[in-house]
C-alpha positions in Angstrom: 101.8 114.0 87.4 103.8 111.3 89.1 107.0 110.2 86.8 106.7 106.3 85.7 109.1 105.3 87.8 107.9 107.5 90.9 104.2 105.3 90.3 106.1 102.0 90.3 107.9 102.6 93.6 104.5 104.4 95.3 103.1 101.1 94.5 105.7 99.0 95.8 105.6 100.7 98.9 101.9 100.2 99.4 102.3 96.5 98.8 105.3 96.5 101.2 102.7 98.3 103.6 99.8 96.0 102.9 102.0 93.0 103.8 102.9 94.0 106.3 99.6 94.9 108.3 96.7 93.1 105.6 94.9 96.5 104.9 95.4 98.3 101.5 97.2 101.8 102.2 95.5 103.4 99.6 92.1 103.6 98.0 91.2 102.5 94.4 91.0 106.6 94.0 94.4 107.4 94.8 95.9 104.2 93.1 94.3 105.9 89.6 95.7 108.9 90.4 99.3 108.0 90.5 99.5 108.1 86.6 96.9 110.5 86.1 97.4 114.1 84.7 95.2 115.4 87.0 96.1 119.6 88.2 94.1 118.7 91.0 96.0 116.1 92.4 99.0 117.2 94.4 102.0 114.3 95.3 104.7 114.4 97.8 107.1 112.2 97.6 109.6 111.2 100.6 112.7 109.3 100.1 115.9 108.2 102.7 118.3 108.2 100.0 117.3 106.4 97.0 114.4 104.6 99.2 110.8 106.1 99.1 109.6 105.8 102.9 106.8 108.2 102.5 103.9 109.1 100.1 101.2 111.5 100.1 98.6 112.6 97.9 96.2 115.4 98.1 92.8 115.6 95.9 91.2 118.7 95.7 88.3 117.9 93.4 87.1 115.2 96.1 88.5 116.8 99.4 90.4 113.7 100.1 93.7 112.8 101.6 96.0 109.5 101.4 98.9 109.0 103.3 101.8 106.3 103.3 104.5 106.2 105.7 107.3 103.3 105.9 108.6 102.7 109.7 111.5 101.2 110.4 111.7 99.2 113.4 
């Protein structure tokens, strides 16, 4: 289970992310999952120093994937 403060900066990035390009990053499934205690939910988490630039999440009971990656250009 994601930390409170891990959730709120996965969904910044995705709202960074869907600014940027108009298409939600993540589906409504993975969005409930960030708070969720869910053991079949796995989270990795990818920061350049205190900034997140990468999110992934892995759900096991649905065989599903998300992935969010920030590029810097």
């Amino acid at each position: 289970m994601l930390s409170p403060e891990a959730v709120g900066q996965v969904r910044a990035l995705a709202a960074r992310a869907e600014a940027a390009d108009g298409e939600r990053p993540l589906n409504e499934d993975a969005l409930l999952a960030l708070g969720a205690d869910d053991a079949t939910v796995d989270h990795q988490l990818r920061h350049d120093g205190d900034e997140l630039i990468g999110y992934a999440q892995h759900n096991r009971r649905h065989g599903s994937g998300q992935l969010l990656s920030l590029i810097h250009i």
